[in-house]
MARBA-3410 file (N, C-alpha, C, O; in Angstrom, 1 decimal):
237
-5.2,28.7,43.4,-4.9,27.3,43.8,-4.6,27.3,45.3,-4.0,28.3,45.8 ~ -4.9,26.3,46.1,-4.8,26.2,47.4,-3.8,25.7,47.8,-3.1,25.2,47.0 ~ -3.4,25.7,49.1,-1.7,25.2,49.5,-1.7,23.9,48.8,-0.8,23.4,48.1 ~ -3.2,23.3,49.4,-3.1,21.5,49.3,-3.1,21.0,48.0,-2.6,20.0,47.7 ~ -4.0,21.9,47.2,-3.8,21.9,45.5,-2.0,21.9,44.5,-1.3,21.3,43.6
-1.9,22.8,45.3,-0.2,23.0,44.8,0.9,22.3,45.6,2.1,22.5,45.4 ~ 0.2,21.6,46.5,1.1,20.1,47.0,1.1,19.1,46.5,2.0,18.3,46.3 ~ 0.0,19.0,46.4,-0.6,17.7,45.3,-0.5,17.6,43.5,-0.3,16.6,42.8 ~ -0.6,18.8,43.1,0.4,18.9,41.8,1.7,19.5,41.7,2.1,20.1,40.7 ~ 2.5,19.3,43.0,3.9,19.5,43.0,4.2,17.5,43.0,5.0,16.8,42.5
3.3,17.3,43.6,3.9,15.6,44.1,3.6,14.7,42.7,4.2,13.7,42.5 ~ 2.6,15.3,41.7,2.3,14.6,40.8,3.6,15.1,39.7,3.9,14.3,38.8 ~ 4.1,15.9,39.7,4.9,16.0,38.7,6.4,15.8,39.1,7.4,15.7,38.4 ~ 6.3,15.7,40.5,7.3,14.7,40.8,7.5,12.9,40.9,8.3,12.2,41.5 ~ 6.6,12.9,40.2,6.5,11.4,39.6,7.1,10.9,39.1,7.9,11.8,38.7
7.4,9.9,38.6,8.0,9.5,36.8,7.0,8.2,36.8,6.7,7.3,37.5 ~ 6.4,8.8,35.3,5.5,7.6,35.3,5.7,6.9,34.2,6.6,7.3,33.6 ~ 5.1,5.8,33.7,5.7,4.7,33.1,4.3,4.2,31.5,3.1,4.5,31.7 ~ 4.7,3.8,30.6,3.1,4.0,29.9,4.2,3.0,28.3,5.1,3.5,27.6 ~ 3.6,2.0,28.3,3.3,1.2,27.6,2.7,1.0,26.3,1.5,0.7,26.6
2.7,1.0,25.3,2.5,0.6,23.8,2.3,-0.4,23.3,3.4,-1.0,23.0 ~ 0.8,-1.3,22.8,0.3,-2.0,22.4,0.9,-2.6,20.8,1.3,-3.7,20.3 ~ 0.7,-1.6,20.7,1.5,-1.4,19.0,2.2,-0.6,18.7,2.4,0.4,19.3 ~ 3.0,-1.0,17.2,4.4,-0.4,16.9,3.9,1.6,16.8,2.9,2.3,16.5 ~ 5.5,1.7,17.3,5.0,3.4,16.8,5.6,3.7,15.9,6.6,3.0,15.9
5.7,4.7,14.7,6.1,5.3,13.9,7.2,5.9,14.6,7.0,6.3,15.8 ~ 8.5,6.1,14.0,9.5,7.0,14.7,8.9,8.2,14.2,8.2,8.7,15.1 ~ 9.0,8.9,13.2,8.4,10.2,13.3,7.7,10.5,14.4,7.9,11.6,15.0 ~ 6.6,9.5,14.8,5.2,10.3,15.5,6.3,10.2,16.8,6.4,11.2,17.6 ~ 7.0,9.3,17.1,8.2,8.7,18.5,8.8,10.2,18.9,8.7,10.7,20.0
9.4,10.7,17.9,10.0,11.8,17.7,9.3,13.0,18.1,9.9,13.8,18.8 ~ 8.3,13.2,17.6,7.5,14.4,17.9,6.7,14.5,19.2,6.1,15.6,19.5 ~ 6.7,13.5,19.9,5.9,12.8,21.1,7.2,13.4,22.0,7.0,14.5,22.6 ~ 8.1,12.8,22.1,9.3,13.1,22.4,9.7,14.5,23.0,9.8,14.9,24.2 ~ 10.0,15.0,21.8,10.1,16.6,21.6,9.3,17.3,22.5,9.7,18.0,23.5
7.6,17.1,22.2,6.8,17.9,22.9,7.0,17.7,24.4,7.4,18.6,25.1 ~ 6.9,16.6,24.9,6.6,16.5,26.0,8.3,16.5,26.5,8.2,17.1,27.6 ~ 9.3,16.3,26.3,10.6,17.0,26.6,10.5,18.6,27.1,10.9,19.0,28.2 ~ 9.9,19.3,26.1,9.6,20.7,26.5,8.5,20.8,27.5,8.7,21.7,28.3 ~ 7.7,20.2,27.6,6.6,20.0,28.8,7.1,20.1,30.5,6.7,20.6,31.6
8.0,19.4,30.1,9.1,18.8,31.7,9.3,20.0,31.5,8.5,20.8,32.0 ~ 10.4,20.5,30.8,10.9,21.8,31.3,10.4,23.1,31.8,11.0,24.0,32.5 ~ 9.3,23.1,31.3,8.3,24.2,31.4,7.8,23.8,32.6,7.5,24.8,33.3 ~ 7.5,22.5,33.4,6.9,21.8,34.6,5.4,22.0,34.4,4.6,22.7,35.0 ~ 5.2,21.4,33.2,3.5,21.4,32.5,3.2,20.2,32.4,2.1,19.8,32.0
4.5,19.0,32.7,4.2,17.6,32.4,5.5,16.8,33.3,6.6,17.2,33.5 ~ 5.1,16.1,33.6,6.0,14.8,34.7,6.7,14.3,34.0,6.5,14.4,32.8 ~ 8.0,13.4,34.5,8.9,12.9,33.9,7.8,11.6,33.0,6.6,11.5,32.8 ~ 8.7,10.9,32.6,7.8,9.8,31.8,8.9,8.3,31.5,10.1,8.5,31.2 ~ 8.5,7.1,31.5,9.5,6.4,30.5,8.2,5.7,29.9,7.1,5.4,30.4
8.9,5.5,28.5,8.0,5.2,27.7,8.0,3.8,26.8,8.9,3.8,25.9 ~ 7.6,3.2,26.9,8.2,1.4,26.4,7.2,1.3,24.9,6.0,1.7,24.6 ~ 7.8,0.8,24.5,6.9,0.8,23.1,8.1,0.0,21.9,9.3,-0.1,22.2 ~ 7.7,-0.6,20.7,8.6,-0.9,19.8,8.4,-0.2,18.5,7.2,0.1,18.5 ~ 8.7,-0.1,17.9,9.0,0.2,16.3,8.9,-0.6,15.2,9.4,-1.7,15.2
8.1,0.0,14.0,8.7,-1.6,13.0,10.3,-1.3,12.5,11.2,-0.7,13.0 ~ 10.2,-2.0,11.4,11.6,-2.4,11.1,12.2,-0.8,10.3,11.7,-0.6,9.2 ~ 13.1,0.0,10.7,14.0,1.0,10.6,15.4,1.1,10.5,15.9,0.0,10.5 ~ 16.3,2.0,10.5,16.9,2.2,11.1,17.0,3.9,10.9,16.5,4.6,10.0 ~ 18.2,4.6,12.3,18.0,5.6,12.7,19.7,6.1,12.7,20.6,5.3,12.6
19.7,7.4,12.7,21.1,7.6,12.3,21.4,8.8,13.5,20.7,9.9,13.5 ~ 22.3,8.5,14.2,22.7,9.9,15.3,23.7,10.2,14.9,24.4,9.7,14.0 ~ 24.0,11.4,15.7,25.0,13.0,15.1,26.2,12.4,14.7,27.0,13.1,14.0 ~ 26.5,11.1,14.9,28.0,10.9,14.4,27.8,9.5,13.4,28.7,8.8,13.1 ~ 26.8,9.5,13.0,26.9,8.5,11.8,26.9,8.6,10.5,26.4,9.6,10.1
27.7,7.3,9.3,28.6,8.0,8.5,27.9,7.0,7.3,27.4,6.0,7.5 ~ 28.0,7.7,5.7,27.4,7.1,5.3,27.6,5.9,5.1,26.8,5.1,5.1 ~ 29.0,5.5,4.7,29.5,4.2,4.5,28.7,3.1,5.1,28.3,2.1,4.6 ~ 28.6,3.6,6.2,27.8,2.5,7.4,26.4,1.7,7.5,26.1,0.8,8.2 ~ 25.6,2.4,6.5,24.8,2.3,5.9,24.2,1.1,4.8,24.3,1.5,3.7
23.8,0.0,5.0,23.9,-0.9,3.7,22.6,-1.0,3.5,22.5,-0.6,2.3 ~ 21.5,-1.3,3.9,20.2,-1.4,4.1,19.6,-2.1,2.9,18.9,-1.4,2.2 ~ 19.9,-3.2,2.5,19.6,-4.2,1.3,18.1,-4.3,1.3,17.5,-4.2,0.2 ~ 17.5,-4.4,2.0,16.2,-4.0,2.2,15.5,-3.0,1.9,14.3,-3.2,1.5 ~ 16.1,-1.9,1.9,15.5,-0.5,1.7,14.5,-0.6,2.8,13.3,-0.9,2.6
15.1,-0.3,4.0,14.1,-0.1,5.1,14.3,1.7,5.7,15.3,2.4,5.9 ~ 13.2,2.0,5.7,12.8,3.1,6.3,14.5,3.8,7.0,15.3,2.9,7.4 ~ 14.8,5.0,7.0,15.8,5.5,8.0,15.7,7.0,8.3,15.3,8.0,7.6 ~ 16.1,6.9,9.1,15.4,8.7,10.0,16.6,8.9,10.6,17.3,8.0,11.1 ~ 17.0,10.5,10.8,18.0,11.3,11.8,17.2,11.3,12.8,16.1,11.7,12.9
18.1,10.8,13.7,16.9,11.2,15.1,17.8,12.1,16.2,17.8,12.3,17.4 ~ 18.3,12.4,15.4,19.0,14.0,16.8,19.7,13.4,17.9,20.1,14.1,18.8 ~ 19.8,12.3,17.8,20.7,11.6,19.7,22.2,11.9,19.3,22.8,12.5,18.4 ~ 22.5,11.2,20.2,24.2,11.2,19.7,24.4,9.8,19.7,23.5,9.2,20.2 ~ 25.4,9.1,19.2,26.3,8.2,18.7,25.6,7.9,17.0,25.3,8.9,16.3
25.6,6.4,16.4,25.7,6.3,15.0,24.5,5.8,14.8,23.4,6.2,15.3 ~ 24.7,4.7,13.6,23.6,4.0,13.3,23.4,2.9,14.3,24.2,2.3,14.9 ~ 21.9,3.0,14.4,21.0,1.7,15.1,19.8,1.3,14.4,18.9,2.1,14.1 ~ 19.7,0.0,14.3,18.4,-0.5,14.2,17.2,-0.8,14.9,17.3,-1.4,16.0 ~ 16.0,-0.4,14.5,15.0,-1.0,15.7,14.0,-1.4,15.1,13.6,-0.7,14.2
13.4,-2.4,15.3,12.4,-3.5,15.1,11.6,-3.8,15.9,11.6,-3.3,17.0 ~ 10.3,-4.8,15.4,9.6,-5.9,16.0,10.5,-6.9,17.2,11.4,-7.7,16.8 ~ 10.2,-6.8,18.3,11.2,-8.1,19.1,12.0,-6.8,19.6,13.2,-7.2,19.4 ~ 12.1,-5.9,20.0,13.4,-4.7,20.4,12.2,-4.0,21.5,11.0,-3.7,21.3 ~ 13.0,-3.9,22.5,12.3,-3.5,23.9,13.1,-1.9,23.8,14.3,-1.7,23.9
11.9,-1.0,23.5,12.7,0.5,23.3,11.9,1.2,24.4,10.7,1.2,24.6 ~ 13.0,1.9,25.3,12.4,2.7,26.5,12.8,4.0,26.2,14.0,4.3,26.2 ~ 12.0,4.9,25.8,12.5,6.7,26.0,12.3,7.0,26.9,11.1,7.1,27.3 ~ 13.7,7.5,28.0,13.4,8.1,28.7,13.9,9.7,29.2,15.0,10.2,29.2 ~ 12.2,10.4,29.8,12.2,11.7,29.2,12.3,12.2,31.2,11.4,12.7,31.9
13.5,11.9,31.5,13.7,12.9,33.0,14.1,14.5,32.8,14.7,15.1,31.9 ~ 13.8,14.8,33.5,14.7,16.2,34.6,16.0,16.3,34.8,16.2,16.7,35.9 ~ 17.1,16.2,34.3,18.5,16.1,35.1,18.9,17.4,35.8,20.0,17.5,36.4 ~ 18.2,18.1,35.8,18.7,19.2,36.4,18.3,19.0,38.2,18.6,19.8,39.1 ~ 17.5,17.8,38.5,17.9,17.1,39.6,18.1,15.5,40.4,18.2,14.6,39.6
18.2,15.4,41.6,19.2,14.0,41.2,17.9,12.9,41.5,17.1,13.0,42.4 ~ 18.0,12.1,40.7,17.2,10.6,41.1,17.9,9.5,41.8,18.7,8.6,41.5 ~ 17.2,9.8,43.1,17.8,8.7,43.6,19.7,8.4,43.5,20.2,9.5,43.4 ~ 20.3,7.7,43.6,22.0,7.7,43.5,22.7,8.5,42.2,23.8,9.0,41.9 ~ 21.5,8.6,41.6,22.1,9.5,40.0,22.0,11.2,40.4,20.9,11.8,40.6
23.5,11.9,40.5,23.0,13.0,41.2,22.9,13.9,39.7,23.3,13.6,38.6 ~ 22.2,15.2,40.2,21.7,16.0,39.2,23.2,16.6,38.3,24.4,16.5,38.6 ~ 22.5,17.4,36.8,23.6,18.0,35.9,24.6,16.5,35.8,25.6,17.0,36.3 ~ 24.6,15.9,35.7,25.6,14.9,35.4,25.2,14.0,34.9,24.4,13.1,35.4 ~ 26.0,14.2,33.2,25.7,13.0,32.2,26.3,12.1,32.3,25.9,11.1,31.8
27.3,12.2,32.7,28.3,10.9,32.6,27.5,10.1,33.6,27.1,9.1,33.0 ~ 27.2,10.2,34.5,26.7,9.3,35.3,24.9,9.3,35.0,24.4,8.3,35.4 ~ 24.3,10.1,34.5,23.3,9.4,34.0,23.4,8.2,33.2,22.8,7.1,33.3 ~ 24.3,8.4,32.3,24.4,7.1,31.4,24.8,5.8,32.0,24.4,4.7,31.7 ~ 25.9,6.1,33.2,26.1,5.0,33.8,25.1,4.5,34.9,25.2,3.5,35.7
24.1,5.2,34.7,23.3,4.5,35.7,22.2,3.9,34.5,21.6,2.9,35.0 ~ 21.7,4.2,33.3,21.7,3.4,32.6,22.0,2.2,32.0,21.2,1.3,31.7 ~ 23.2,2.2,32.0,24.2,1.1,31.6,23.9,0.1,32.9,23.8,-1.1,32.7 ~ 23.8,0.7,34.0,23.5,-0.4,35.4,22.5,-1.2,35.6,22.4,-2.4,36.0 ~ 21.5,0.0,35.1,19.7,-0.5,34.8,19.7,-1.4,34.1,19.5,-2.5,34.6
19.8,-1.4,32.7,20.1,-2.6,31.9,20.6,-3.9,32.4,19.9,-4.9,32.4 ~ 21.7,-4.0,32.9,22.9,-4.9,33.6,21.9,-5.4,34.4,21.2,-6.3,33.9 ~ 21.8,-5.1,35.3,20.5,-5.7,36.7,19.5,-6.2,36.3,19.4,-7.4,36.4 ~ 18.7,-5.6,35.8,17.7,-6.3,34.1,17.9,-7.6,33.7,17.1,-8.6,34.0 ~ 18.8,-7.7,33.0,19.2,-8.9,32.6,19.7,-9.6,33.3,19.4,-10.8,33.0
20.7,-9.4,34.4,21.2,-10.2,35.1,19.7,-11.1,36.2,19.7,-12.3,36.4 ~ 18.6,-10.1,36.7,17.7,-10.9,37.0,17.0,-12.0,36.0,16.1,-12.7,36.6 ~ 17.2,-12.1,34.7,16.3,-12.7,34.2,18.1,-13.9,33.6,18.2,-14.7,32.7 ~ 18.7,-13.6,34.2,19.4,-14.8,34.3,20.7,-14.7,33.1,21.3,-15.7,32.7 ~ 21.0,-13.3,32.4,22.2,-13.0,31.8,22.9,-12.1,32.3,22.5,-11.1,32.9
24.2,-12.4,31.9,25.4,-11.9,32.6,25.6,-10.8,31.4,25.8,-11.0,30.2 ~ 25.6,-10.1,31.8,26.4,-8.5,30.7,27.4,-7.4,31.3,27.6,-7.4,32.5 ~ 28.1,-6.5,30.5,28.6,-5.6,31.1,28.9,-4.6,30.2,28.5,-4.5,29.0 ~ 29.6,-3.8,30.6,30.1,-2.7,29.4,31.6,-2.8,29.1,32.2,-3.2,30.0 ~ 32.2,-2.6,28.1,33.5,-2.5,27.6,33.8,-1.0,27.1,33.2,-0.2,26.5
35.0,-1.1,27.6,35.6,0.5,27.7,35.8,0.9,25.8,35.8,0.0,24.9 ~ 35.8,1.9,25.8,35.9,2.4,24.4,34.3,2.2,24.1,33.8,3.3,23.8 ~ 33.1,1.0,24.0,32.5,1.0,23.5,31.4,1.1,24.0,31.3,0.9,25.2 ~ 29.7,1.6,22.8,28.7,1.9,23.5,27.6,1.1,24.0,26.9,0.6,23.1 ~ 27.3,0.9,24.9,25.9,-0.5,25.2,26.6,-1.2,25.8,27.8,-1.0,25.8
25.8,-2.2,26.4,25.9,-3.2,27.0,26.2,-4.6,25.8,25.9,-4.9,24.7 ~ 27.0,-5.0,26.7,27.4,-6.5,25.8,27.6,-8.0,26.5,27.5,-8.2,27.7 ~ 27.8,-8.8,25.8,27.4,-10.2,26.9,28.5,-11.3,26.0,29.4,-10.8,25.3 ~ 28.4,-12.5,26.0,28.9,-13.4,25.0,27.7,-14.4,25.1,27.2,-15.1,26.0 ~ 27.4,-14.1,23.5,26.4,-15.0,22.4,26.5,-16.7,23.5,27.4,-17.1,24.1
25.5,-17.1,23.4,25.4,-18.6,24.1,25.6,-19.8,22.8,26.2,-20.9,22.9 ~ 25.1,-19.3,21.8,25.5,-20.0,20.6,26.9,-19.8,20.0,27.8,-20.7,20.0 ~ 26.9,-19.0,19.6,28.4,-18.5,19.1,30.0,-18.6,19.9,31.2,-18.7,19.6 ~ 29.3,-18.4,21.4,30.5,-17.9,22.3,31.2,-16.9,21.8,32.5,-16.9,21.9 ~ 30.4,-15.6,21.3,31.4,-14.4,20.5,30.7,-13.6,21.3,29.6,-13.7,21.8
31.6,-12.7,21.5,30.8,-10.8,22.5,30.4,-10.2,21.2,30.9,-9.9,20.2 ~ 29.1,-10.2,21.8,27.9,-9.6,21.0,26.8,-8.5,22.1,26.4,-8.7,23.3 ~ 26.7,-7.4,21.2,25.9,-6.1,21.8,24.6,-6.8,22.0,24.0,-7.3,21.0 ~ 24.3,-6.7,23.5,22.8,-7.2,23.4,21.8,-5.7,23.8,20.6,-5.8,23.6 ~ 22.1,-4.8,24.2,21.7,-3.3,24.2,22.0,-1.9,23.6,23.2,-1.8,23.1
21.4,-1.2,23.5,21.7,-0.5,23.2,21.5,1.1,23.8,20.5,1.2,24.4 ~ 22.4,2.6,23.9,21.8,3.3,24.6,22.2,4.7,23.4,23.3,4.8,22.8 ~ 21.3,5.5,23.3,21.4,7.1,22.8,20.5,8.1,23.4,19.3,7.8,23.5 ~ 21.0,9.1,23.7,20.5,10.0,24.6,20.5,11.0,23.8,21.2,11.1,22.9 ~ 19.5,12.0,24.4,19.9,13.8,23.4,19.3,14.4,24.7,18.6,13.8,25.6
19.6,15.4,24.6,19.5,16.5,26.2,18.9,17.8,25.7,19.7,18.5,25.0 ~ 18.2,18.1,25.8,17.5,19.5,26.0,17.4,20.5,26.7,16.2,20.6,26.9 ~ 18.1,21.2,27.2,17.9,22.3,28.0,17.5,21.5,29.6,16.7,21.8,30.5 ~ 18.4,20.3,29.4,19.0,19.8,31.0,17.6,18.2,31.1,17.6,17.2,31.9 ~ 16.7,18.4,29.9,15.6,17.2,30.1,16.1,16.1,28.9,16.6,16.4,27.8
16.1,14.8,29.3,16.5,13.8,28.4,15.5,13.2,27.7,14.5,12.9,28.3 ~ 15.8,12.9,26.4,15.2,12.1,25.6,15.9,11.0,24.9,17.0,10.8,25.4 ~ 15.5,10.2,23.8,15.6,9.6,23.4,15.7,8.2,24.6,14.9,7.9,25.4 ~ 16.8,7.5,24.4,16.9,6.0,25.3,17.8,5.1,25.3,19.0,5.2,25.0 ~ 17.1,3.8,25.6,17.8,2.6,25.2,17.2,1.4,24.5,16.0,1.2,24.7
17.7,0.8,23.9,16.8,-0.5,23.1,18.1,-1.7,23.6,19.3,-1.5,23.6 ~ 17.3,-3.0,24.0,17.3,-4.2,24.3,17.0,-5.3,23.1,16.0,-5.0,22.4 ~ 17.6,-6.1,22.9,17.1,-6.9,22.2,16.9,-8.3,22.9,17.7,-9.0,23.6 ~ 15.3,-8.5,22.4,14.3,-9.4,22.9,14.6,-10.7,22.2,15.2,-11.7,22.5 ~ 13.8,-10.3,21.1,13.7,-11.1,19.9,13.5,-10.6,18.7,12.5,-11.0,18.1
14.6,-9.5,18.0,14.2,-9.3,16.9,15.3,-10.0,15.7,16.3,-10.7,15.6 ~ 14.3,-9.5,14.8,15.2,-10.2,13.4,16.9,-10.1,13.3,17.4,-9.4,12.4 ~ 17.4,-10.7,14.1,19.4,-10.4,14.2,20.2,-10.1,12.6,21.3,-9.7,12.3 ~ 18.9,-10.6,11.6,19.6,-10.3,10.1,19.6,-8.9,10.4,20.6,-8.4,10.9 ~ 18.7,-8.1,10.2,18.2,-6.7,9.6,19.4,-6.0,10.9,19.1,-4.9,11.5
20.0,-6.3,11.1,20.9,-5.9,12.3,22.7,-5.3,10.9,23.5,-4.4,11.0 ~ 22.4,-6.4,9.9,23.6,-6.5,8.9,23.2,-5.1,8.0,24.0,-4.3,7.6 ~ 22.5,-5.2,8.0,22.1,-3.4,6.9,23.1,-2.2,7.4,23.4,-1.2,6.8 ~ 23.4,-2.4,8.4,24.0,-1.4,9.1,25.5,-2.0,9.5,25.7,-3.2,9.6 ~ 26.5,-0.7,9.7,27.5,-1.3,11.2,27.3,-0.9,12.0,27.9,0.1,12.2
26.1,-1.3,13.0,25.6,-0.8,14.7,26.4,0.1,14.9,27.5,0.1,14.4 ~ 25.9,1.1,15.5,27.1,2.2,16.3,28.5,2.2,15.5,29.3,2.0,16.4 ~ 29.0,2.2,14.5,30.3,2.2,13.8,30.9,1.4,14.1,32.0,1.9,14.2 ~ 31.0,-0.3,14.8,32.0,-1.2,15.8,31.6,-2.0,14.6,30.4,-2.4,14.7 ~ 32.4,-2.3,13.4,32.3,-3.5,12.7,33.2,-5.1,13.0,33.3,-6.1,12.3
33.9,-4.9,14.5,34.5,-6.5,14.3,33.6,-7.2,15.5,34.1,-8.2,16.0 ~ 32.3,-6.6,16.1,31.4,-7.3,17.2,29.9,-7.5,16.4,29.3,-6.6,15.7 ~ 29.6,-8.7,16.6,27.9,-8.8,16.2,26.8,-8.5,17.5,27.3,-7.8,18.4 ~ 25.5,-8.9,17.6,24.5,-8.7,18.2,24.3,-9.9,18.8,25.3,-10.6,18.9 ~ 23.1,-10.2,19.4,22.8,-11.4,20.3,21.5,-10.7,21.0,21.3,-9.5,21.2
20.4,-11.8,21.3,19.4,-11.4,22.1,18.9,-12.0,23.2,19.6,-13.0,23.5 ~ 17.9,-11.7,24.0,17.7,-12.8,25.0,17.5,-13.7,24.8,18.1,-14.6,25.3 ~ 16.5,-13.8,23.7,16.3,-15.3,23.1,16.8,-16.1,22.5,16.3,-17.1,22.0 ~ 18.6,-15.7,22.7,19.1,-17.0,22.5,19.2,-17.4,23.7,19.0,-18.6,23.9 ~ 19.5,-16.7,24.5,19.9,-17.4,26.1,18.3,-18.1,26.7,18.2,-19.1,27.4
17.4,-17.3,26.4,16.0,-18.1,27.4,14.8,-17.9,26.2,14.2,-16.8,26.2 ~ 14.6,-18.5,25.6,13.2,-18.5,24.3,12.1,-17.9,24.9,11.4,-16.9,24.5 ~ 12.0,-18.9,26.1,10.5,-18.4,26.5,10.3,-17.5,27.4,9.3,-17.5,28.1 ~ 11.5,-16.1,27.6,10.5,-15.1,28.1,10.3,-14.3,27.1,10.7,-14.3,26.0 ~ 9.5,-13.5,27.8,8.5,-12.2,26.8,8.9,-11.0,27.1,9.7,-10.6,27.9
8.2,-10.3,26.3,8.6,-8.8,26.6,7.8,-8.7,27.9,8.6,-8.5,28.7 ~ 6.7,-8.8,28.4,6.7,-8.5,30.0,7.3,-8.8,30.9,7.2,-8.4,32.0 ~ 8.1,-9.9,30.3,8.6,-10.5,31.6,10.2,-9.4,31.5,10.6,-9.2,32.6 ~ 10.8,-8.7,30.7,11.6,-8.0,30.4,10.9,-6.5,31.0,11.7,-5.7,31.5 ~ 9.8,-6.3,30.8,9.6,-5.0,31.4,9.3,-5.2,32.4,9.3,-4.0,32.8
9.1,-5.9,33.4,9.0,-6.4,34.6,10.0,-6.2,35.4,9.8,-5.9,36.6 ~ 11.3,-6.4,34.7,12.7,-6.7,35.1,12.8,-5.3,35.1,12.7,-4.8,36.2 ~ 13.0,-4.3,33.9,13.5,-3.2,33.6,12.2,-2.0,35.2,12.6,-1.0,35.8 ~ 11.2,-2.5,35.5,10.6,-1.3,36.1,10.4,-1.7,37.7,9.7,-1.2,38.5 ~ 11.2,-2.6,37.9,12.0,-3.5,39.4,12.7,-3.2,39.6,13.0,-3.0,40.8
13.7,-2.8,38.7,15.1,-2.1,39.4,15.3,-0.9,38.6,16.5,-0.9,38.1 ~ 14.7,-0.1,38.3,14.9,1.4,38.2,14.9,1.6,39.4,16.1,1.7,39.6 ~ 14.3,1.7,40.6,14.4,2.5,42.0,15.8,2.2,42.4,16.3,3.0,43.2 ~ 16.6,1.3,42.0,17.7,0.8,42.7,18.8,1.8,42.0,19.8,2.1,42.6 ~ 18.4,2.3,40.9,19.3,3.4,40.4,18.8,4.9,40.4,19.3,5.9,40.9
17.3,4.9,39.7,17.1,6.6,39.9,16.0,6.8,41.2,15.1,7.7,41.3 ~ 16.3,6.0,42.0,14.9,6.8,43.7,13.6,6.2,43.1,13.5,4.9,43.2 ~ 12.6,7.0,42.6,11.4,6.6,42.8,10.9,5.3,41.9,11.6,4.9,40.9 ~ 9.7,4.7,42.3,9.2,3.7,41.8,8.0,4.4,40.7,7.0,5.1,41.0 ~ 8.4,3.8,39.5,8.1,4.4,38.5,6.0,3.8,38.6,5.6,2.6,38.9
5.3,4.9,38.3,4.0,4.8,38.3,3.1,4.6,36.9,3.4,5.2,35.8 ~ 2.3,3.9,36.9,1.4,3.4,35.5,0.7,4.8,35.6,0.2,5.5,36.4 ~ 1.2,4.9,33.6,0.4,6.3,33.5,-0.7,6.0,32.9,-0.6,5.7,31.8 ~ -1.9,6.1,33.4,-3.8,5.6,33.0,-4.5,6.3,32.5,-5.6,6.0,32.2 ~ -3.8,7.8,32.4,-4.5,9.7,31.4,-4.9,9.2,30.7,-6.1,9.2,31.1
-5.0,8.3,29.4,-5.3,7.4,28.6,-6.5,5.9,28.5,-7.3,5.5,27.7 ~ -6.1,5.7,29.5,-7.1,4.2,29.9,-8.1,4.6,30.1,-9.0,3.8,30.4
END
């Protein structure tokens, strides 16, 4: 390989590129997609990635969730997905981003090896997000995600969501937003173990935006937290 060869696939895999989902994915296949290409980064056989896509109707159980928590009257699908915190649901109308970085260096204001502040710069991305499309959110101490107060209800209600798992310093899993999904199928569960807060979506505050107009928001202000401006991945197209 030539200098300029090995400059030019140093610069491509210093990318983070960005790739979109037409249609629902299977958590299993989410999972195994995940996995591989987590090990890919680390090996430096594959570029960071964020991945947007939704799910059908599930729910997913991390390292600390219990069964009580559990109600699923529906009998809807449920999978361990290896992150940490509890139960979450994800659906049709749920804006789910996996994102699969490097932490072993720093993006942009998020400096490297440091989870605590990856997540807070998470928690930020979200915040800025919404706050451009015209909702106020924040985080509450003790608890996980972002939260806001319902426009209908006037009650603080979780309008995001975040779980992470780390692999040998590369992150996976993510965060999920709620768009517009079904807020019942939210009752099968106690979200993350917090049973005295409900949920809330954009769509109570603004009907008519869409999920693009939400990924729009979400890939505008990632540079403002991790450095680079995330690139359309087209390997595919």
């Amino acid at each position: 390989m030539s200098d300029d060869q090995a400059i030019a696939e140093k610069a491509f895999f210093e990318k983070i590129l960005w790739k979109k989902e037409k249609d629902p994915v299977s958590y299993d296949t989410a999972l195994e997609t995940m996995q591989q290409r987590a090990a890919s980064i680390h090996t430096g056989e594959a570029g960071e990635l964020l991945w947007f896509l939704e799910h059908p109707r599930l729910y997913t159980a991390g390292t600390s969730a219990k069964a009580e928590d559990l109600i699923n009257p529906d009998g809807l699908p449920t999978f361990e997905a290896g992150r940490g915190g509890q139960w979450t649901y994800h659906g049709p109308g749920q804006r789910i981003v996996y994102v699969m970085l490097d932490l072993q260096r720093a993006h942009g204001p998020t400096p490297a090896r440091d989870l605590r502040s990856f997540v807070q710069s998470l928690e930020k991305w979200i915040m800025a997000s919404l706050a451009s499309l015209g909702i106020d959110s924040r985080t509450e101490c003790g608890r996980i995600g972002v939260w806001t107060d319902d426009p209908i209800t006037g009650l603080e209600a979780k309008i995001a969501a975040i779980g992470i798992r780390v692999s040998r310093w590369v992150s996976w899993h993510g965060i999920s937003i709620n768009l517009d999904p079904a807020l019942d199928d939210f009752s099968g569960i106690i979200p993350c173990g917090i049973r005295d807060y409900g949920v809330t979506s954009i769509s109570r505050f603004a009907p008519g935006l869409t999920m693009s107009d939400l990924d729009e928001a979400l890939l505008r202000h990632w540079p403002q937290f991790f450095g680079a401006i995330p690139c359309a991945d087209t390997s595919e197209n």
